[in-house]
N, C-alpha and C positions, 0 to 999 in steps of 0.2 A: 378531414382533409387527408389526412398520411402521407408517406412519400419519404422521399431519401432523408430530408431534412429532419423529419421529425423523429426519425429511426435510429440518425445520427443525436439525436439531441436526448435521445434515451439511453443512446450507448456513453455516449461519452457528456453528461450535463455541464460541467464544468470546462469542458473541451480537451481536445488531442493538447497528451503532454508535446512540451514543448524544449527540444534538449538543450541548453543553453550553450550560446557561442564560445565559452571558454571561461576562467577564472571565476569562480563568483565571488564579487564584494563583500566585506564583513555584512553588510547588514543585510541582505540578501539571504545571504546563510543564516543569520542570524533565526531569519522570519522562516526561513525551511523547516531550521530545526525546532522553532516555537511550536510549529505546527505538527513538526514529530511526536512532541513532548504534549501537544495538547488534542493527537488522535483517539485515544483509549477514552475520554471525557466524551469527545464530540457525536461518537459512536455510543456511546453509552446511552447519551439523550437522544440520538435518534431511535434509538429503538425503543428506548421509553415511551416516547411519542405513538408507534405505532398504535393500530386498535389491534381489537381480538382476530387473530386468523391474518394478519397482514406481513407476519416475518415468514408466512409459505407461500407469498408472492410470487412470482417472478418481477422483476423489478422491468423487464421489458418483452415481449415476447420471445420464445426461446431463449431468454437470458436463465441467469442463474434466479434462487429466488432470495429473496432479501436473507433469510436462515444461513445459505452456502455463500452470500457475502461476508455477512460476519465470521464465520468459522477461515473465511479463504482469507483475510487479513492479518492475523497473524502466523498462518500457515505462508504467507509472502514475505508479512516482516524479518520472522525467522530466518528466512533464506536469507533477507537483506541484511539483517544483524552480523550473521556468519559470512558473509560477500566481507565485510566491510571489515569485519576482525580478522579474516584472510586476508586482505588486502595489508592491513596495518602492521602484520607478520612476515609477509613473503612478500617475495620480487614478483610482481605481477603474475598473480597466479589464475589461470583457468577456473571458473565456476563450474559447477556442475547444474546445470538446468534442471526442472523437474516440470511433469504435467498437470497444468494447477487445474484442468478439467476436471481431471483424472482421481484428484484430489479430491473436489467438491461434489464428487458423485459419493467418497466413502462415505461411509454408514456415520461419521463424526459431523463430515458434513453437510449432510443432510438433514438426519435427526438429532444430534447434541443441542441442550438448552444453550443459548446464549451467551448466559453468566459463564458458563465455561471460557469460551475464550475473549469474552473481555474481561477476564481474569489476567489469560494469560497476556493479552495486549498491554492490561496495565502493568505487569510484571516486565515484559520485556521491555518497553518504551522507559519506564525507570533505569533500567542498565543501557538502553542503549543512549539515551538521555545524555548519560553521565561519559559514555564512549564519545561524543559528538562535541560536549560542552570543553572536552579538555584536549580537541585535536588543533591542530596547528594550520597555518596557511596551506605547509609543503603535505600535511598528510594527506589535505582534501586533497591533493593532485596528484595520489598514489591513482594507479589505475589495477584493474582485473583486466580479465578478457572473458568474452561474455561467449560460447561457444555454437550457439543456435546464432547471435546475430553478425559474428564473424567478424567484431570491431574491439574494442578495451572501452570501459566506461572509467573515469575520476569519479573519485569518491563525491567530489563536487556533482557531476551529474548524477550520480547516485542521489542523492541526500535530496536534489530537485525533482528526483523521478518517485521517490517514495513520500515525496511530502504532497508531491499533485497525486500519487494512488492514494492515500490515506484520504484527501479530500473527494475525488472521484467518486469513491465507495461509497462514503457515505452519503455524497447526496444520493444517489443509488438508493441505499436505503430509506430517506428520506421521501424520496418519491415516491414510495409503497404507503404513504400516510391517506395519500387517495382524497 
């Protein structure tokens, strides 16, 4: 059949993040950051899953292929790490954007095994784990300013924008299982 619907449901399975109206409740947060804490695992099993030849997919036409999913996950997190320990330092400071296309075209991105950066995902999600579990109400409401979208993000929508990409991806991934 195809059609917008189904193109839409390839791009985004899970669906369009959704920024939340303001303050998130502890428990809220709570389930954000479980799901922070529990991305490196959930990525891990998906690509276990995969068959032979399935992580050089494209996970939807013209998309990326499941391979430059994985490598572009912690090449976001990263940023998000650094966003958020910028944040936690300075007075609302500017991010510096980067092109995650641009990204997933290099040669790491493309051809690097796997295990390389669910190395690194497990690495970082440990420390960042441990930055998230011991911030306070007022830190979630530090903001950046985000300079491509011309607005400030709280670390509270942060923490809900990388807990719905970490899920995103992976089903992403997931759907290369065929």
């Amino acid at each position: 059949m195809g059609g917008v619907s189904d193109d839409l449901h390839l791009r985004f399975p899970i669906g369009r993040f959704e920024r939340p109206d303001g303050p998130l409740d502890p428990a809220t947060r709570a389930a954000f950051i479980a799901d922070i804490e529990a991305l490196p695992q959930r990525l891990r099993d998906a690509v276990a899953a995969l068959g032979p030849g399935r992580l050089d997919a494209p996970y939807r036409p013209g998309g990326w292929t499941g391979r430059q999913v994985v490598h572009h996950l912690p090449d976001s997190h990263l940023n998000a790490y650094v966003r958020f320990k910028l944040t936690l330092t300075e007075s609302s400071p500017t991010i510096r954007p980067y092109d995650e296309g641009a990204w997933a075209e290099l040669p790491d991105g493309r051809l690097a095994p796997p295990e390389i950066s669910l190395g690194l995902l497990d690495a970082l999600h440990r420390r960042w784990s441990l930055v998230l579990r011991n911030m306070d109400a007022a830190a979630f409401s530090r903001v950046y300013v985000h300079p491509e979208f011309g607005h400030t993000f709280t670390l509270d929508t942060a923490l809900a924008l990388y807990s719905w990409h970490g899920r995103h991806h992976t089903a992403h991934v997931r759907s290369l299982r065929g």
